[in-house]
N, C-alpha and C positions, 0 to 999 in steps of 0.2 A: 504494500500500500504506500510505504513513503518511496519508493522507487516512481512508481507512477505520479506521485504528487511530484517529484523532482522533475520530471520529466515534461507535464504539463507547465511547471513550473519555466523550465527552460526555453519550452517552443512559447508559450508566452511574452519574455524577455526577448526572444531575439524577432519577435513578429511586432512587438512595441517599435525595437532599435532599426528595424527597417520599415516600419511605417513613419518613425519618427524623421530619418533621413529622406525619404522622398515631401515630408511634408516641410524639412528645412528648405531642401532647393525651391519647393516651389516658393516659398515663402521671401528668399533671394532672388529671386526672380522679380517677382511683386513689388520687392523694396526698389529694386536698381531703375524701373521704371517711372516712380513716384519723385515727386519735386520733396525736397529735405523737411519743409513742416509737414506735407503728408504723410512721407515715409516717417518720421519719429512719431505720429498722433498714432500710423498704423502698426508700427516698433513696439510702445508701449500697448497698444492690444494685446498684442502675442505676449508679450511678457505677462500679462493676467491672466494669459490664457493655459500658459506653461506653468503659471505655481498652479493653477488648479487641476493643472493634470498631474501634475507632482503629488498634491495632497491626496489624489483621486488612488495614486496607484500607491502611496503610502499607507492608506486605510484596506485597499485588497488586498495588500501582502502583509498586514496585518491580521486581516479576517484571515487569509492561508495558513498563517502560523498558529491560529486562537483553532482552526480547525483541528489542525495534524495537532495541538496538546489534547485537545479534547477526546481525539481518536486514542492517543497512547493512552492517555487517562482513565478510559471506557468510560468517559461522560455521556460520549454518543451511542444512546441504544445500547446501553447493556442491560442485559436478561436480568429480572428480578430474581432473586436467590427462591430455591426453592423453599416450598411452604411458608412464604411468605403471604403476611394479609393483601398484600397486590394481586398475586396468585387465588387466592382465595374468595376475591371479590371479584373476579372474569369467572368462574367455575358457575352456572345458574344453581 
């Protein structure tokens, strides 16, 4: 299980690092065509647009790691111990 979590992990990361490069060029592109107060009003765009995808993807790989503790922990979905009143209150 954390094999696979790694792994999803990984193609994640580097599907971010090449979405995020083709969306730099384009983004260099856009700038070099703009007169210098445009370019800087649309500059500082992207830059509010980058912390919030920074926070965005610092709160997933957050939630990724609150998962996989939870999985080693058996917070997630583990089986009530037998004869237990949980067990005994599903039985009609």
């Amino acid at each position: 299980m954390i094999g696979l979590l790694a792994i999803v992990l990984l193609v994640v990361v580097a599907g971010a690092r090449l979405r995020d490069g083709v969306k730099l060029r384009q983004q260099e592109v856009v700038l070099a065509k703009l007169a210098v107060p445009e370019a800087h009003a649309y500059y500082e765009v992207l830059r509010k647009r980058a912390r919030q995808v920074r926070i965005l993807r610092a709160v997933a790989l957050l939630s990724i790691v609150a998962l996989g503790y939870a999985y080693r922990r058996g917070i997630a979905g583990a089986p009530a111990p037998h004869g237990s009143n949980a067990t005994a209150l599903r039985t009609p």
